[in-house]
N, C-alpha and C positions, 0 to 999 in steps of 0.2 A: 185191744184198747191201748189208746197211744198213753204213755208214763207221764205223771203230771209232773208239770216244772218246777223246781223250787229255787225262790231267790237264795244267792250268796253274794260276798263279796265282789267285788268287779263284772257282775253282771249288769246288763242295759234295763232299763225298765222306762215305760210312758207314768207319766205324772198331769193330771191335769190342772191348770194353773187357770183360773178364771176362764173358761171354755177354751183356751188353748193347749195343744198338744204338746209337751219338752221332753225331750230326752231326759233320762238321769242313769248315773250312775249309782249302784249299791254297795254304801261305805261301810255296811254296818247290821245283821241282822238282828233284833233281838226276842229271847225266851218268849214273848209272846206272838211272835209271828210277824210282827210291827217293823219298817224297815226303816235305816237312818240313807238318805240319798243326799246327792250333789245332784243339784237340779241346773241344766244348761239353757239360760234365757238368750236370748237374742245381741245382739253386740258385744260378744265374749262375758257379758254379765253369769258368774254362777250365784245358787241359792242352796243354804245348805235348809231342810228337812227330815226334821226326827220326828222317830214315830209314825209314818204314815202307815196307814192302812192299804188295805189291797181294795180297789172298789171302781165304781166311775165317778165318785163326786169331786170339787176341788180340793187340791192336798194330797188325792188320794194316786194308789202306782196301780199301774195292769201291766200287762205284757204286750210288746209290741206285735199287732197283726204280724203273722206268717206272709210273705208275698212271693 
C-alpha cells in the first residue's frame, strides 16, 4: 500500500475556486490539519487562504492528479 501524503510547506496542492481548478502553494500548516495557501488565479493575480480544508467543495485543497 502506496504512503499517504502529507501537506507541508512549499508543497503544490489544487484549490477549488468557484468550479475552477488553481494551483496553490502551502504557506503554512496548522495543528488541526487546516492549510494556509497562496492561491495562483489567472493574470499573475494571487489569493492568500487560511484555513482551508482538504475536500472537493470551494476553498477547499486536494492533491493534484498523478499523470
Amino acid at each position: 500500500m502506496a504512503e499517504q501524503q502529507k501537506p507541508s510547506v512549499g508543497r503544490i496542492v489544487h484549490v477549488d475556486d468557484h468550479g475552477d481548478t488553481r494551483p496553490a502553494i502551502v504557506v503554512g500548516v496548522r495543528s488541526d490539519g487546516s492549510l494556509d495557501l497562496t492561491v495562483f488565479r489567472p493574470y499573475g493575480e494571487t489569493m492568500a487562504l487560511a484555513g482551508a480544508k482538504q475536500g472537493e467543495s470551494n476553498g477547499q485543497w486536494r492533491w493534484p492528479e498523478r499523470v
